[in-house]
C-alpha positions in Angstrom: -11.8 61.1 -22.8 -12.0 62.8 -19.5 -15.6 64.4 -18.5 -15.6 66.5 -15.5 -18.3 69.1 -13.7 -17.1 70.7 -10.9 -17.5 73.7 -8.2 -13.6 73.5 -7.8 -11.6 75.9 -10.2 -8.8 73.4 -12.3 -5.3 74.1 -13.6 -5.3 75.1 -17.0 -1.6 74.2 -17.6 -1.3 71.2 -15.5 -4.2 69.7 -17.1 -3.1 70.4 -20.8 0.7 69.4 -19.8 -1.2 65.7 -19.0 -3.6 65.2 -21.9 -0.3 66.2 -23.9 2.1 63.8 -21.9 -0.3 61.0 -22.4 -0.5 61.0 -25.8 3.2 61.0 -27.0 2.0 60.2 -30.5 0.0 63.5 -31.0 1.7 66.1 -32.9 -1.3 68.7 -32.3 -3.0 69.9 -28.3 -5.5 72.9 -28.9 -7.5 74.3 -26.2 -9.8 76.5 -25.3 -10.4 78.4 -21.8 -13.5 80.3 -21.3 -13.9 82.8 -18.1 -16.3 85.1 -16.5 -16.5 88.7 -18.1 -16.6 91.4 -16.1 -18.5 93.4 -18.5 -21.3 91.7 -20.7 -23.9 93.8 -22.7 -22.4 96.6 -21.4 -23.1 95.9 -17.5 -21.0 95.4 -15.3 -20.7 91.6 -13.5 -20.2 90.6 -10.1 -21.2 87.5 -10.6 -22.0 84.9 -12.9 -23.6 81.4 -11.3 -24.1 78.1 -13.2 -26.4 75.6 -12.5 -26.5 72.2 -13.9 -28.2 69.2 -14.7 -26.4 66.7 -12.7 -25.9 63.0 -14.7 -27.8 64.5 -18.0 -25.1 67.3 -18.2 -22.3 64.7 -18.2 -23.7 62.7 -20.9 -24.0 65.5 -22.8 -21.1 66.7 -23.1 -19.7 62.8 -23.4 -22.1 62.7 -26.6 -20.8 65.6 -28.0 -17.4 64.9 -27.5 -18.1 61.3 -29.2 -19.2 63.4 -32.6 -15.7 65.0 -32.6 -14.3 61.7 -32.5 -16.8 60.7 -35.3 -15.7 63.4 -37.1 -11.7 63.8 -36.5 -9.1 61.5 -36.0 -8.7 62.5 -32.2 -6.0 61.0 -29.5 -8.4 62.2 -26.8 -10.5 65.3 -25.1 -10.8 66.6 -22.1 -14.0 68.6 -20.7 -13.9 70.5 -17.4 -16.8 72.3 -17.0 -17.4 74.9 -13.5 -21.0 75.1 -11.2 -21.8 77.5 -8.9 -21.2 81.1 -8.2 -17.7 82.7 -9.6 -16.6 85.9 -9.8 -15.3 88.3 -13.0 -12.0 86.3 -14.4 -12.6 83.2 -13.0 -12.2 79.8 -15.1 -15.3 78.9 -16.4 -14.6 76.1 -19.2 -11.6 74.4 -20.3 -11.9 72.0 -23.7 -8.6 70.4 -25.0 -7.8 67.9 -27.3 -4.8 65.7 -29.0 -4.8 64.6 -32.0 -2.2 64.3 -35.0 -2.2 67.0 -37.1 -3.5 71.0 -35.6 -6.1 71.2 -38.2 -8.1 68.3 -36.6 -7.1 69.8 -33.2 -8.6 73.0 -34.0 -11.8 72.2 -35.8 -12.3 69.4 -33.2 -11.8 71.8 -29.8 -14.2 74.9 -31.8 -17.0 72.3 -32.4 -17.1 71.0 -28.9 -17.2 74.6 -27.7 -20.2 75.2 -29.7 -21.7 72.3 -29.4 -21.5 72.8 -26.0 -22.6 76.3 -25.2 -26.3 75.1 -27.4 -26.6 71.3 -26.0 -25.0 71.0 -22.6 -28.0 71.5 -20.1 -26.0 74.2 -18.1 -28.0 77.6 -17.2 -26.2 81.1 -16.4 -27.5 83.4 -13.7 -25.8 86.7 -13.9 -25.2 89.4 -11.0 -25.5 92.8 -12.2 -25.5 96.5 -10.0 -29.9 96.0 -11.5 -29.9 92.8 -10.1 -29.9 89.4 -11.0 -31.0 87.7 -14.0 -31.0 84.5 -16.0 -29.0 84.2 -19.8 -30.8 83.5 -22.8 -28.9 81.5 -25.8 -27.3 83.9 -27.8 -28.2 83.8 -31.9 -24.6 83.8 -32.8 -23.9 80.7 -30.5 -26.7 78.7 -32.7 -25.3 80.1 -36.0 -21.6 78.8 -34.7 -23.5 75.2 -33.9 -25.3 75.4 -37.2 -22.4 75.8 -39.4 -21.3 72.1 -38.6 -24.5 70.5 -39.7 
């Protein structure tokens, strides 16, 4: 299980080529790949900057990344997760894992995700032609957590 908050952008397919190539046994990867919009709400965005925070954030995601384990027969996961200040289109997110079979895979990467965007202590600052303003959790992200209690 790999952990990782970072400023730096990653390499979505080198990273998934390794998670995969360590885990010749795993008949399933599944990932997901979030990335600034350049349009939310209907206004356009210049910018979107994360802020994080630091140790707590880690061990939140490692604890939700532990309950997909508890839940699915998992080979592994990985979690790269960007700070700071990134333009429209830029990598925000990546969540991958391996496990045996794609049904695991798939349930396992989805409820990371939304664990995720309702537990992780991350907060979104978005850059807008009106100015600047924080995020507020979205209803439909809780509804997506809620479904897997």
């Amino acid at each position: 299980m790999a952990i990782r908050v970072q400023e730096q952008d990653f390499d979505m397919g080198a990273e998934i080529t390794q998670l995969r190539l360590n885990h010749p046994q795993a008949g399933a990867v599944v990932s997901f790949t979030g990335q600034v919009r350049d349009l939310n709400d209907g206004n356009a965005v210049s910018s979107l900057t994360l802020e994080h925070y630091p140790g707590m954030t880690e061990k939140s995601l490692a604890a939700i990344v532990e309950q997909a384990k508890q839940r699915w027969p998992l080979f592994d996961a990985l979690v790269i997760h960007r700070i700071g200040t990134l333009p429209p289109l830029a990598q925000i997110v990546l969540v991958a894992v391996a496990s045996a079979h794609r049904g695991d895979a798939f349930a396992a990467c989805e409820f990371i995700m939304d664990y995720l965007k309702t537990e992780a202590p991350f907060w979104k600052k978005e850059a807008t032609p009106d100015g600047a303003h924080w995020l507020d959790s979205r209803e439909c992200d809780q509804a997506a957590r809620d479904r897997w209690q």
